[in-house]
N, C-alpha and C positions, 0 to 999 in steps of 0.2 A: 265464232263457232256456236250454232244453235244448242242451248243447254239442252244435254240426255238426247241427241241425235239418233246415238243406235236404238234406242228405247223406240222413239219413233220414227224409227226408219222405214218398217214394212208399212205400208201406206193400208193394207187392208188385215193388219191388225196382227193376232195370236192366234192360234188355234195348240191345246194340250188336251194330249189322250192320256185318260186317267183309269188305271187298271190295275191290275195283280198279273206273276207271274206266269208267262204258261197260256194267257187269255189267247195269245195270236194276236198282238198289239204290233207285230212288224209287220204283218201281214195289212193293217190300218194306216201305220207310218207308211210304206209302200204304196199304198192305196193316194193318201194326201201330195203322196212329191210328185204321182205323176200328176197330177194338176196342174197346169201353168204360172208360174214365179210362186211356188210351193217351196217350201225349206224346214221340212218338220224332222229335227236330230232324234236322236234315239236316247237311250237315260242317259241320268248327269250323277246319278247316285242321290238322288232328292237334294240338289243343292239349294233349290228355291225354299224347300224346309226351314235350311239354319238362316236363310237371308230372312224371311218371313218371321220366323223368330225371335231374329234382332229387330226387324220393323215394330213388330208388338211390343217388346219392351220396350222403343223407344216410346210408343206411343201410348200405352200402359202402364209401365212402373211409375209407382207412385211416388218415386223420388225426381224422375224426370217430369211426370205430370202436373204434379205439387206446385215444385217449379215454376214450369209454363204457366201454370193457372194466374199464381201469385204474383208475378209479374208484371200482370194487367192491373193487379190490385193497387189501391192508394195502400202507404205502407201501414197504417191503423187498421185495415181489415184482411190483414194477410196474415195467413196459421200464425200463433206465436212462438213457435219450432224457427219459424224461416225470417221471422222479421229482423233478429238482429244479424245475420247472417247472408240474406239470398242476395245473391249480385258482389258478394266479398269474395277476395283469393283465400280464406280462411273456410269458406264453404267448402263441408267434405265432398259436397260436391259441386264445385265448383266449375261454371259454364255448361251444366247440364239444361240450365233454363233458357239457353240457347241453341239446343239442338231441334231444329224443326222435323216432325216426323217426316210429315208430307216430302218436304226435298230429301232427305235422307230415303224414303221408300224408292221415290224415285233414282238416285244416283245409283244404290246399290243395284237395281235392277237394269238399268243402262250399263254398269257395268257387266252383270251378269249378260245380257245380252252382245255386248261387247266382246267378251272373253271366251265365254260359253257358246250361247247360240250360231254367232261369227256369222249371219246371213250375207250371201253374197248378193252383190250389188243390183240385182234383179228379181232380188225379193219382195213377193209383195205382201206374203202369210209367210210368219216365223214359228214358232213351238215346239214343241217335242212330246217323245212320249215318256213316262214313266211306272211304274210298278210299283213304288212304296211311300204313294201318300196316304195311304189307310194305316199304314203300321205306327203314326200317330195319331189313335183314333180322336183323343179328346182336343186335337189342334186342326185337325181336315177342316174343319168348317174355317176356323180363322185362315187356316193357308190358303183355299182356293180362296177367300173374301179380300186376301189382301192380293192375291196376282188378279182376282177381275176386276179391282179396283185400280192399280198401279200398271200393267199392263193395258194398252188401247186394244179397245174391241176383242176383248178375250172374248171366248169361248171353249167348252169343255167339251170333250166328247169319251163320254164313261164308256168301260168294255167290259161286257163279262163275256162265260162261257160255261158251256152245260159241266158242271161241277164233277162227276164220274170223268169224265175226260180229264180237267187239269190234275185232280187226282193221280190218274196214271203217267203223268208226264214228269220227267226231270227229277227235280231234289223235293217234288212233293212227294213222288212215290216212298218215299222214302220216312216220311213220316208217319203218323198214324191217320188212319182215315177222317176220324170223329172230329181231331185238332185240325184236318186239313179243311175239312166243311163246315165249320165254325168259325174257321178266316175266314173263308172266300162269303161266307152269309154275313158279317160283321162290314166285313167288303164294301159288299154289294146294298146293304141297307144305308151306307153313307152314302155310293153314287147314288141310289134312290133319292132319298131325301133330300141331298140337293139340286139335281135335274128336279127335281118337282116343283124347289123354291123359286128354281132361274130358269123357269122354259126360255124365257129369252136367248141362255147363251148357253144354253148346257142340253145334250140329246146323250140317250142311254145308246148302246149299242149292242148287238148279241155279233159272236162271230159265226154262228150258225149262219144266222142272217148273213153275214158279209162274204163266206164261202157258196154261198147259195147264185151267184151270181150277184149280174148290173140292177138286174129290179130293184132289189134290198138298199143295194150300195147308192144308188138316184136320192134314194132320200137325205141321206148323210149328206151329196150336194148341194140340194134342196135347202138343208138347213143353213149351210153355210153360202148359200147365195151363189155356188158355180157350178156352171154347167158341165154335163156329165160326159166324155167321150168316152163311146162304149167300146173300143177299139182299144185305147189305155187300159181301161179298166181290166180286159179280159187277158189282157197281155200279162199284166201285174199279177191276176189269179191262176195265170197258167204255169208262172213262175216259182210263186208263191207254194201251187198245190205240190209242183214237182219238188218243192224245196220237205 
């Protein structure tokens, strides 16, 4: 059995739509499955968050780091913390200089896509969408770095929406105005900034735009390389607007 199969199983990669609440992000996920061998699920509760997480530690913490490093080292130039120590059962941390980030990024997220994702057998684009990768704002940049890194041929596609609108909807209404537009701008400056780093694999989106009709929505195709049936498309917004 090919290691991390489900990982790479959709042959034409990831696609994750990255938003806030309220954006009309089903209205997108909708949009992506009528596309042919499309399979974009809906949230997972930011599971890929605590997996990314633990990736970063493993590959970060300076007691796993340390570790690895010192490993390669002849035993005279290794910290003198780890020399009489690293590679003993007596190590507090013992066999931590044995955990490879790299395959560990990888298992975990084969399994995630295994468990989670579940693409059936005719998939050829897997992802989902989500709402709460901005509510860690100081780790967004690491969390999409490490799924477009560990995920094949990711790409993101960010979502906002004209802010007076998500305001009025759901459990935002409910909060105060001032604290609701100061999320959704905190938001909106992380999808910024990173669609600017990665034009490669990352497009912003408006849902103005995506309500507005096929013209808008062609380009989203465009980016992701499939072609657009305008026939799908209208069917999906006709659905959509009625919902």
């Amino acid at each position: 059995m090919p290691a991390y199969r489900h990982l790479y199983a959709p042959q034409g990669g990831y696609v994750f739509v990255v938003t806030y609440g309220r954006s009309g992000s089903t209205l997108t996920q909708n949009l992506l499955n009528a596309i042919p061998g499309y399979a974009i699920r809906g949230e997972n509760a930011n599971l890929t968050h605590l997996f990314a997480n633990a990736i970063h530690l493993v590959r970060e913490h300076e007691m796993f780091r340390w570790r690895r490093e010192d490993l390669e080292k002849p035993r005279d130039e290794r910290r003198p913390y780890l020399k009489p120590i690293l590679g003993k059962p007596w190590d507090p941390w013992a066999g931590a200089e044995k955990v490879d980030p790299d395959q560990f990024s990888l298992a975990l997220m084969d399994l995630f896509v295994r468990q989670v994702l579940r693409p059936p057998k005719d998939c050829r684009v897997s992802g989902f969408k989500e709402i709460r990768f901005h509510e860690d704002a100081a780790f967004f940049r690491d969390h999409l770095d490490i799924m477009r890194t560990v995920f094949p041929k990711a790409r993101f596609l960010f979502q906002r929406r004209n802010h007076e609108a998500v305001a009025k909807s759901s459990w935002w209404a409910k909060q105060p105005r001032e604290k609701v537009f100061a999320q959704l701008r905190q938001a909106e400056q992380l999808f910024l900034a990173y669609a600017a780093a990665h034009p490669d694999c990352a497009m912003m989106l408006d849902y103005e735009g995506l309500v507005s009709g096929p013209d808008y929505i062609r380009g989203m195709h465009d980016f992701l390389g499939e072609p657009m049936d305008r026939q799908a498309v209208e069917a999906v917004l006709a659905r959509s607007l009625r919902h």
